[in-house]
C-alpha positions as CSV (number, residue, x, y, z in Angstrom):
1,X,-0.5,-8.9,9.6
2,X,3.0,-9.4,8.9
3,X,2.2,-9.8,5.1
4,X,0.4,-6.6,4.7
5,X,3.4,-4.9,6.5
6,X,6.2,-7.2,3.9
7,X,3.9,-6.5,0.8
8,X,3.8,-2.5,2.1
9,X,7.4,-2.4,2.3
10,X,8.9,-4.4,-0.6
11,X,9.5,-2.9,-4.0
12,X,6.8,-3.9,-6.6
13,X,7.5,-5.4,-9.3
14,X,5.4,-6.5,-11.9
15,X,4.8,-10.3,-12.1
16,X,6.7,-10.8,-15.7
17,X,8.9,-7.7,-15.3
18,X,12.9,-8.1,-15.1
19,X,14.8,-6.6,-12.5
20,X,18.0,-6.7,-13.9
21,X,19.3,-3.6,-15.9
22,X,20.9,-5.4,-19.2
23,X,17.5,-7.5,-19.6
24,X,15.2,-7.2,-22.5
25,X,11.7,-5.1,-21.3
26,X,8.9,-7.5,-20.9
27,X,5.2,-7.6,-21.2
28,X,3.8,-6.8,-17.5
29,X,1.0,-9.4,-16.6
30,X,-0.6,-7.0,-14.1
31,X,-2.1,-3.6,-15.2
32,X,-1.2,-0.9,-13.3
33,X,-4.9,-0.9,-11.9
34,X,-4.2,-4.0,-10.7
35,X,-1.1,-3.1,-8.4
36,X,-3.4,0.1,-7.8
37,X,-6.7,-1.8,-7.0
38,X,-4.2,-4.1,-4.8
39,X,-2.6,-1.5,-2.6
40,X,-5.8,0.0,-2.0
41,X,-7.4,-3.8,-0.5
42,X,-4.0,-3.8,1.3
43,X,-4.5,-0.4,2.9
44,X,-8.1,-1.5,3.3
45,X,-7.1,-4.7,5.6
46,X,-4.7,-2.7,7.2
47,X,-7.6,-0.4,8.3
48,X,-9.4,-2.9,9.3
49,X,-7.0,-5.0,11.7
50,X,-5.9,-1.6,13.2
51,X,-10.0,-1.0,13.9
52,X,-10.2,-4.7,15.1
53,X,-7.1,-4.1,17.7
54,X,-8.8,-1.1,18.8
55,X,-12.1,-3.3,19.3
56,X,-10.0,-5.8,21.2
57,X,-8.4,-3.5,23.4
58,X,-11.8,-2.0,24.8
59,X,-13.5,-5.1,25.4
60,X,-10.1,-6.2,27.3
61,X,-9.1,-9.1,24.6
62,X,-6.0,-7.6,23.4
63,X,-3.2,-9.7,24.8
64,X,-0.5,-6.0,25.3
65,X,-0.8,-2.8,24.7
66,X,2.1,-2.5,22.2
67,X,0.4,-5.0,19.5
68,X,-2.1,-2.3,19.4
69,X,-0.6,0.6,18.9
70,X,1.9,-1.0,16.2
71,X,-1.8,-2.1,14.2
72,X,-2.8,1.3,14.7
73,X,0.7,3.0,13.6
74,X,0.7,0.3,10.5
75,X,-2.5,1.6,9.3
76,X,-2.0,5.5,9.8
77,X,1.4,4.8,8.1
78,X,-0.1,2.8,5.1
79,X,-2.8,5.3,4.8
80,X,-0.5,8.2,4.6
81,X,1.7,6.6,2.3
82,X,-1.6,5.7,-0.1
83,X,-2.5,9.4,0.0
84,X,0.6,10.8,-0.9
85,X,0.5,8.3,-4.1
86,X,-2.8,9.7,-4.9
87,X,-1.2,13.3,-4.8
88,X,1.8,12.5,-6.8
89,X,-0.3,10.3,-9.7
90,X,-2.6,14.0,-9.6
91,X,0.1,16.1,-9.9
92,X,1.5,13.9,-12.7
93,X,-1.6,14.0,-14.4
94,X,-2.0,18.0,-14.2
95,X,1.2,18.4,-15.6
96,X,0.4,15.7,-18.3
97,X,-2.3,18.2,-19.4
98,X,-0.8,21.4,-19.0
99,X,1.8,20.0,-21.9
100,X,1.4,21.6,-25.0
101,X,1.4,18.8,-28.2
């Protein structure tokens, strides 16, 4: 769980990219479907370990409370935060096609 929650929060950077502003631009070796497809299977797992908690905590497995709810806040988070890309990349797009060439 920790990784989806370090890989959520960390900038992302394209494997071949340079972070440094005086640095030549690179090639990126990851489309941008790729990071796309990526977040998506991230959000994905996060769903499913918050659904998995939930499981646990009705059938009396889950070890506290807390661990729960923080699965459960990780994915509504992650969720939220994959919507509001998809609404930013659309609004991009329309205003890619309202520009006259």
């Amino acid at each position: 769980m920790n990784t989806i929650k370090n890989s959520l929060l960390s900038p992302v950077i394209p494997e071949g990219a340079s972070s440094s502003p005086g640095s030549s631009v690179k090639q990126a070796k990851s489309s941008f479907g790729d990071i796309l497809s990526n977040l998506v299977t991230s959000v994905n797992d996060s769903q499913k370990a918050g659904d998995i908690a939930v499981e646990q905590l009705q059938s009396g497995d889950a070890s506290h409370l807390h661990d729960v709810m923080i699965a459960v806040e990780e994915a509504d988070i992650s969720l939220r935060m994959l919507v509001q890309m998809r609404n930013k990349a659309l609004s991009a797009y329309e205003e890619i096609m309202r520009m006259q060439l």
